[in-house]
C-alpha positions in Angstrom: 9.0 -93.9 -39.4 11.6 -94.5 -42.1 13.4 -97.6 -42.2 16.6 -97.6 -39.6 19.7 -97.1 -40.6 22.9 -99.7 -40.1 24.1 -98.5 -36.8 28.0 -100.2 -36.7 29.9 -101.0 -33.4 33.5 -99.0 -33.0 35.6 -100.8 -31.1 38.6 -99.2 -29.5 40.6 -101.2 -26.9 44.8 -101.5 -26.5 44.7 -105.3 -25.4 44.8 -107.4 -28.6 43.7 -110.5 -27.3 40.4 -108.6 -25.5 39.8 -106.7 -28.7 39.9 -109.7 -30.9 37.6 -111.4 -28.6 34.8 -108.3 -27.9 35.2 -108.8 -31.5 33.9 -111.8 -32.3 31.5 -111.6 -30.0 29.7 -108.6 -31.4 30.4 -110.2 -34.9 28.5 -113.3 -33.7 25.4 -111.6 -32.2 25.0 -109.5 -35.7 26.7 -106.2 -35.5 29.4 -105.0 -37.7 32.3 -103.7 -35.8 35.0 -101.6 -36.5 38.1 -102.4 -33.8 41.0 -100.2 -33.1 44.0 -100.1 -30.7 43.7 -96.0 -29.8 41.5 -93.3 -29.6 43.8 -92.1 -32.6 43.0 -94.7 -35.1 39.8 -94.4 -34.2 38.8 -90.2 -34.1 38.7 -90.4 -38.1 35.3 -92.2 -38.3 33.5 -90.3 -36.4 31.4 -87.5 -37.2 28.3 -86.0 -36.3 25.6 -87.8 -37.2 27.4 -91.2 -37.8 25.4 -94.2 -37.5 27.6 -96.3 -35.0 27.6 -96.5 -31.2 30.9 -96.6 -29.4 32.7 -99.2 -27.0 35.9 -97.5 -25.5 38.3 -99.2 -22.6 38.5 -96.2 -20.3 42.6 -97.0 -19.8 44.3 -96.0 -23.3 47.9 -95.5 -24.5 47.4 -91.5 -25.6 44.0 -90.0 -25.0 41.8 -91.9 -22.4 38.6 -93.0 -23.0 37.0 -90.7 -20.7 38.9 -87.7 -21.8 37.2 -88.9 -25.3 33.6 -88.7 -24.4 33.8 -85.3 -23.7 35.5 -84.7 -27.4 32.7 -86.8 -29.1 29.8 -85.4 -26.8 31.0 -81.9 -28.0 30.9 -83.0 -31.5 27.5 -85.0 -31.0 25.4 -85.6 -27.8 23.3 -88.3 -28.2 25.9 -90.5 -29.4 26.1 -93.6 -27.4 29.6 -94.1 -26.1 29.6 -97.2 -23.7 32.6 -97.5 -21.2 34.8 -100.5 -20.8 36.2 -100.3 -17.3 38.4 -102.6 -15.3 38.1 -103.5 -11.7 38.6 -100.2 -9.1 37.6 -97.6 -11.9 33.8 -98.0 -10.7 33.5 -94.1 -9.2 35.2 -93.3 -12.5 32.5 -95.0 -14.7 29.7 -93.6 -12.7 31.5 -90.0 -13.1 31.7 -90.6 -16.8 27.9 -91.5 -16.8 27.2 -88.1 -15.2 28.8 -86.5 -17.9 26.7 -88.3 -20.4 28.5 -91.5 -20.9 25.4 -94.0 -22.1 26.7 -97.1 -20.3 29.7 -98.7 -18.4 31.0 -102.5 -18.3 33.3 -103.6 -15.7 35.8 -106.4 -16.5 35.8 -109.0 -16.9 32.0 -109.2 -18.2 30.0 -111.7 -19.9 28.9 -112.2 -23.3 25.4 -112.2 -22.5 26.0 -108.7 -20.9 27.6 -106.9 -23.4 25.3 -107.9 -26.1 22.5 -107.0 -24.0 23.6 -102.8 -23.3 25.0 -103.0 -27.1 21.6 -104.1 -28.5 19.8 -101.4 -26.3 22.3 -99.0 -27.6 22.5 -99.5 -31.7 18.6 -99.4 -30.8 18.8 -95.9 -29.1 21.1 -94.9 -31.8 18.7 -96.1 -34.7 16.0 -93.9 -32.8 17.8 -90.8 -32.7 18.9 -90.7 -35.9 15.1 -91.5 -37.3 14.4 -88.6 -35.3 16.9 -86.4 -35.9 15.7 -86.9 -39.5 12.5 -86.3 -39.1 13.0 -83.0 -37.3 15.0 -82.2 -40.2 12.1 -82.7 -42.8 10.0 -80.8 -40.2 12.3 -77.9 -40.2 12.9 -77.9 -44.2 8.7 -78.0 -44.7 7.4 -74.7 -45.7 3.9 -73.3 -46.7 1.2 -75.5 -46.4 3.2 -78.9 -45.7 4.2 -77.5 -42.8 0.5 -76.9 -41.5 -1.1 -80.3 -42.9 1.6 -82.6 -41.9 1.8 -86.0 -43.4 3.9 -87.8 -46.5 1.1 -90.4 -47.3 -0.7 -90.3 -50.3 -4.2 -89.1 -48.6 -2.5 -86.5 -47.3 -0.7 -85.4 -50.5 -4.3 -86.0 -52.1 -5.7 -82.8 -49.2 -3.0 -80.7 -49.8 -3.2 -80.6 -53.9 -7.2 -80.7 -53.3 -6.5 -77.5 -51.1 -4.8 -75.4 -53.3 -6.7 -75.9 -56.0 -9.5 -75.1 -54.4 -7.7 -72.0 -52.5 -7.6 -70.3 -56.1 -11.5 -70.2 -56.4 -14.1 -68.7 -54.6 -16.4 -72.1 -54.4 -17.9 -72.7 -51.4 -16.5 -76.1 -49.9 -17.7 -79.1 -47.8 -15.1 -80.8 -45.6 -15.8 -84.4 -44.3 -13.7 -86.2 -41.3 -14.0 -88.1 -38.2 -13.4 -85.9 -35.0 -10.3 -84.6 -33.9 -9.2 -85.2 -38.3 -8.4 -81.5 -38.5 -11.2 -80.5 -40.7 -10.7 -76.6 -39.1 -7.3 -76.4 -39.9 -7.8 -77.3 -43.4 -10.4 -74.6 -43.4 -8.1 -72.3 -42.3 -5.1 -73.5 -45.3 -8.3 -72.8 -47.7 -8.4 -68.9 -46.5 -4.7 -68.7 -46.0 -3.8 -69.6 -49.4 -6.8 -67.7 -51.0 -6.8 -64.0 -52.1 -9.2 -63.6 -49.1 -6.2 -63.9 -46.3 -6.2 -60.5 -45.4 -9.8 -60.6 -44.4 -11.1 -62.2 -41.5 -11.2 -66.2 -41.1 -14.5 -66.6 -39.2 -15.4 -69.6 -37.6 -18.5 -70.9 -36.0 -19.5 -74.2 -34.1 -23.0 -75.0 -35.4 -22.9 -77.9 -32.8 -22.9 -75.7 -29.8 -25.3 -73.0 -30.5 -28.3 -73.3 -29.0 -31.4 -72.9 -31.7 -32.6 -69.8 -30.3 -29.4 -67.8 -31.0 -28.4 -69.3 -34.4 -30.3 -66.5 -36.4 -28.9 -63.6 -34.8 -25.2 -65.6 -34.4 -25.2 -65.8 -38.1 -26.9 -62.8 -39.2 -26.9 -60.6 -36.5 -30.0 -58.1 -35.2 -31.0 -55.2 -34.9 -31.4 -52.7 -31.3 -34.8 -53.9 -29.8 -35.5 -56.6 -32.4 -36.0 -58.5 -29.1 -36.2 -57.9 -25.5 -32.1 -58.8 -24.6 -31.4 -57.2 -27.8 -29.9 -53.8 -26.1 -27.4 -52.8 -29.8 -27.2 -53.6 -33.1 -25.3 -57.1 -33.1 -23.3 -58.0 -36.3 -23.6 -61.4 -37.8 -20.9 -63.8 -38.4 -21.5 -63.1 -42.4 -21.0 -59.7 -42.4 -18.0 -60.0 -40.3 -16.5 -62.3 -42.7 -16.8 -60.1 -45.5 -14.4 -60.2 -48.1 -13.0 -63.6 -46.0 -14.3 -67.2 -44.9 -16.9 -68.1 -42.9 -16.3 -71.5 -41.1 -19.2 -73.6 -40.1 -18.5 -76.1 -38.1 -20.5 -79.3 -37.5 -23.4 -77.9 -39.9 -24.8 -81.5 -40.2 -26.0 -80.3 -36.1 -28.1 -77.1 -37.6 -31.5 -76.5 -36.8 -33.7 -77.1 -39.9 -35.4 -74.0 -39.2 -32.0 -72.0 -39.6 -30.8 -73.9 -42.7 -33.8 -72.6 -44.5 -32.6 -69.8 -43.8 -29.2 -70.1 -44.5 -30.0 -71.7 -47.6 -31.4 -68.4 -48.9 -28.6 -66.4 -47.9 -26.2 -69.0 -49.8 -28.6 -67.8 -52.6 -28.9 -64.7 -52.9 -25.9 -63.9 -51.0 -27.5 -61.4 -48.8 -28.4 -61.3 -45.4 -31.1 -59.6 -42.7 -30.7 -58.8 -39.4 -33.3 -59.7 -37.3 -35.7 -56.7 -36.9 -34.8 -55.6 -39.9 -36.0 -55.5 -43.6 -33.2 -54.3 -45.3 -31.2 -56.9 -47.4 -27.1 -56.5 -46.5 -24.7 -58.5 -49.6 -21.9 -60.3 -48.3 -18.5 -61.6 -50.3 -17.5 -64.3 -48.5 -16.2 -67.9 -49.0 -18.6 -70.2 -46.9 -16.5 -73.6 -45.7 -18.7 -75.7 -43.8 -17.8 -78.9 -42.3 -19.2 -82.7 -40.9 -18.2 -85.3 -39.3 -21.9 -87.2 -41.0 -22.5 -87.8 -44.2 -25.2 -84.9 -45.3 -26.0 -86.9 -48.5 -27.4 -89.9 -46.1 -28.8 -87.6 -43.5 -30.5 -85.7 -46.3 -31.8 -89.3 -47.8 -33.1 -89.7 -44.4 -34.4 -86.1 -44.1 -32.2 -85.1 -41.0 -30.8 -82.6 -43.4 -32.1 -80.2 -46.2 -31.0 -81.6 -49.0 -31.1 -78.0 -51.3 -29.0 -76.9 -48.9 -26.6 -80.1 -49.4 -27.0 -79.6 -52.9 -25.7 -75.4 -53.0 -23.2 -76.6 -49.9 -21.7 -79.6 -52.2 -19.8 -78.0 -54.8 -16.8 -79.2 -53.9 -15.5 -81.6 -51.0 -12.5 -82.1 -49.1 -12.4 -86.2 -47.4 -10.0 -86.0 -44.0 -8.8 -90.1 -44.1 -9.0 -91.2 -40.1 -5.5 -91.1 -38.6 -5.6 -94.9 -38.4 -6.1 -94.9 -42.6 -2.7 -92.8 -42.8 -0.5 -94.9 -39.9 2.9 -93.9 -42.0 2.1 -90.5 -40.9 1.8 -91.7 -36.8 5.9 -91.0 -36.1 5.9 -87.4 -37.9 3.6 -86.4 -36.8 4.1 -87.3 -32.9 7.7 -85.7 -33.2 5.6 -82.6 -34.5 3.3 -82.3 -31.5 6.4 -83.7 -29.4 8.5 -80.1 -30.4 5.8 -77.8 -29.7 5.0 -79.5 -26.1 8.9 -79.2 -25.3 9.1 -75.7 -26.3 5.4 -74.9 -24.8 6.4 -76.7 -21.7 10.0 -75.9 -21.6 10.9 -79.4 -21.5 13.7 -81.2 -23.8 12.1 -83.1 -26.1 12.7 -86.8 -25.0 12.5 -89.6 -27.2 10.4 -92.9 -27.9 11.7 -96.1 -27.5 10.7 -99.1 -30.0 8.2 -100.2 -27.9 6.6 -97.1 -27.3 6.6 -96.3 -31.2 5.1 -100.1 -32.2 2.5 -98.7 -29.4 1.7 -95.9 -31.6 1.6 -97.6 -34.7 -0.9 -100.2 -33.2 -3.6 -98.0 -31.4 -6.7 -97.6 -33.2 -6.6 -93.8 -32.4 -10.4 -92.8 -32.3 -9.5 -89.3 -31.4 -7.2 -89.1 -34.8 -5.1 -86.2 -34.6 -6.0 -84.4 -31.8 -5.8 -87.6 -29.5 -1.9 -88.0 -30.7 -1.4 -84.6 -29.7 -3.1 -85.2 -26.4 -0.5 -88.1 -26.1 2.7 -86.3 -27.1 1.6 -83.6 -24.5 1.9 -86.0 -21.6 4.5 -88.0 -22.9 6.9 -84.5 -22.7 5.3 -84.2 -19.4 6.1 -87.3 -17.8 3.1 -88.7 -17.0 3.3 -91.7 -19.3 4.3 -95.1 -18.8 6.3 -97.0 -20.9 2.9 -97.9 -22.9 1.8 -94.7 -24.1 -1.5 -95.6 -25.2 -2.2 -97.2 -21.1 -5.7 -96.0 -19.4 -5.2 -93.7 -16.5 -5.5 -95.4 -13.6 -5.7 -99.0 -15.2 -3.3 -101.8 -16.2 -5.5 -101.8 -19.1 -4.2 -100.7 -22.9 -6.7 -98.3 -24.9 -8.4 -100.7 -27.4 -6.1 -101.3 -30.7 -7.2 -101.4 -34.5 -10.7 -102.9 -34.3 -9.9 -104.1 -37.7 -9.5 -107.8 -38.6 -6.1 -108.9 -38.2 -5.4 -109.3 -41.7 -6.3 -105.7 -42.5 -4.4 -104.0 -39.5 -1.4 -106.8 -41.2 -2.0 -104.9 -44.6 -2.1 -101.4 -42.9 1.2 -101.7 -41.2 2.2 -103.5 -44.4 1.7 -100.5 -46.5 3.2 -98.0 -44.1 6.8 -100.1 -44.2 7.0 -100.6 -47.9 6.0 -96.5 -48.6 8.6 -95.7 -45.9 11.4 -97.7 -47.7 10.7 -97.2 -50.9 10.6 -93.2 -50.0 14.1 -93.8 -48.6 15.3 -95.8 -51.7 13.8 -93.3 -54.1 11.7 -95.9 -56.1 14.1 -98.1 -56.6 12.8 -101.5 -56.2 15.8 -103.7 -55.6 17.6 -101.4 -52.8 14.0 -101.3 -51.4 14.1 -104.9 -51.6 17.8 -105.7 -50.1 16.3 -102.9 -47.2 13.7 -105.0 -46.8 15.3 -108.7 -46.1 12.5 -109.8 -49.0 12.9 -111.2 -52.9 12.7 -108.5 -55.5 9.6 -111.0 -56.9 8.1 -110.6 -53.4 8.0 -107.1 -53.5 6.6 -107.3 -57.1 3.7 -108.9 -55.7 3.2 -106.9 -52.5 3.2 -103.8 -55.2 0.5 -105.1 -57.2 -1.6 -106.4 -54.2 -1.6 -103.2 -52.3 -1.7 -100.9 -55.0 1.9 -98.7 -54.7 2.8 -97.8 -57.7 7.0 -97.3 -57.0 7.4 -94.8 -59.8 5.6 -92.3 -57.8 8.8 -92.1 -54.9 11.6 -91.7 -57.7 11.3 -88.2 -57.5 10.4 -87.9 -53.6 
């Protein structure tokens, strides 16, 4: 997630003495404040949006601090407006929290106290804005960022690799872990191709028994055997003119890759049963979660077939490779549950997002979907990444410490110097670190700053 903005403390209270004092203790534990006497003084630095939290005394000269919230809750919801009441206003503060007042103090309270539901606050602030931002790049993606979500540089790498490839009619091989996405970049290759207006065809290689692969792929013929009652089309002759997906080909039969092979050839077909040759036009995508090279080393695979499939490749990086992408892509998957579900879309707290950032995700993609689901449904706990029905936390990074150090590393300095456009002091100051530091970081993990000015 980008780096968190500067949330300031507003200050409004009519006694001087109180004001000067809440003052310097919100001064002392680190925030900046802004104090004023009124609501009037005060109505001028707030807008929607603003990165600041407000502390209001409920009793004011002029407008009242209740009659306040509802002006600023109009203006902006989740702005945190905390309410400063004295003693006997009680049923009034818990009123005020009904009508979406984010805390109330009673005085005379303690330091330790109003630090405390300030800190938690600013933080709930710093969160909605991050993700008020990130909705916003969400809603201002168009084309094919919108479909392969992710601002890291593997991602960028897909998305250039896919529309270059979209252009051509080269048959492609797409490598990624499970749950990577490798069918939805399939599916960007036809979309952005001439062939969109054809079919998009795809087939799981995995799950298809041995004795039906023939005629799954190129269909048979009436009476060809005895359950064959009609002519049954294949899936290459329905994706004529489109893309013919094959899923998990490192799973075919050897028998059937022979045979595929030869269609991939001559691009032609039979039916079973029949003798008659039927061309196809179609863009074959096939994709595996093994490396066919090795597997054809080993001779698990045909390697002529790996050779005609191999023309040109597509890598899907593991979703724990691309961890700057984790918090964009969970408010993604967090919008479409909420509108699937009906549900407002609630949001993380820092815990639950260090949560994210730390699981080694063996799932990738479709595991963090799994996990906004249930998180818009409620049946999370605070640890998002917990086993059901265990105290137990799903296994993190099983990296070494210094590389999960480097990883999360990375993800911080891209982030900022995204946010700073390049530049390397600001990214610098952001980052409570000497300019010579960052230098070094640079160098040692590769970022080359230049690339952001433009971002």
């Amino acid at each position: 997630m980008s780096e968190a903005p500067a949330i300031r403390v507003l200050l409004v209270e009519d006694d001087e003495d109180v004001r000067i004092s809440t003052t310097q203790v919100l001064t002392l534990a680190g925030f900046e404040v802004e104090s004023f006497a009124n609501v009037e003084r005060a109505r001028g630095h707030i807008s929607f949006g603003v990165p600041a939290i407000v502390v209001c005394d409920v009793r004011l000269p002029g407008l009242s601090g209740t009659e306040w919230l509802r002006e600023l809750h109009s203006a902006d919801a989740e702005l945190p407006v905390i309410l400063v009441t004295g003693h006997g206003h009680i049923a009034m503060a818990v009123q005020s929290m009904r009508e979406g007042a984010y805390d109330f103090i009673e005085k005379p309270f303690s330091s330790e106290r109003l630090v405390a539901i300030v800190r938690h606050a600013v933080e709930r602030r710093q969160l909605s804005l991050q993700v008020r931002a990130l909705r916003d790049a969400l809603e201002n993606w168009n084309g094919i960022q919108s479909v392969l979500i992710g601002r890291s540089a593997q991602m960028q790498l897909v998305r250039r690799t896919v529309m270059t490839l979209a252009e051509t009619s080269a048959d492609v091989l797409i490598y990624g872990e499970t749950g990577t996405g490798k069918e939805l970049v399939a599916r960007c290759l036809h979309d952005h191709s001439e062939r969109r207006r054809q079919h998009f065809v795809p087939l799981n290689c995995g799950g298809l028994p041995e004795a039906l692969a023939e005629s799954e792929l190129f269909g048979h013929e009436a009476g060809a055997f005895t359950s064959a009652n009609r002519v049954r089309v294949g899936k290459f002759e329905y994706a004529n003119g489109g893309t013919l997906f094959l899923d998990e080909i490192e799973s075919m039969p050897v028998a059937v890759q022979i045979k595929l092979l030869r269609a991939l050839q001559e691009r032609s077909i039979e039916r079973i049963g029949s003798n008659k040759a039927i061309p196809f036009d179609c863009r074959v995508v096939a994709a595996s979660k093994e490396d066919l090279k090795e597997m054809s080393d080993r001779q698990k695979f045909r390697a002529d077939l790996y050779y005609r499939l191999g023309v040109a490749f597509i890598e899907l990086p593991p979703l724990r490779e691309r961890r700057e992408d984790i918090p964009l892509l969970f408010e993604h998957f967090t919008l479409l549950a909420a509108s699937r579900y009906g549900r407002s879309a609630p949001l993380l707290t820092n815990a639950q997002l260090a949560d994210l950032m730390a699981y080694a995700w063996p799932g990738n993609v479709r595991e963090l979907r799994n996990v906004a689901d249930r998180f818009v449904l409620g049946l999370l706990s605070e640890r998002l990444t917990q086993t059901r029905g265990t105290g137990e936390g799903l296994p993190a990074l099983p990296r070494a410490l210094p590389q999960q150090v480097e990883s999360f590393e990375r993800a911080v300095i891209v982030e900022a110097l995204r946010k700073h456009q390049g530049d390397q002091p600001a990214t610098a100051a952001a980052l409570a670190i000497a300019r010579q530091t960052l230098h070094d970081k640079l160098r040692k993990l590769g970022i080359a700053a230049e690339e952001f000015k433009s971002q």
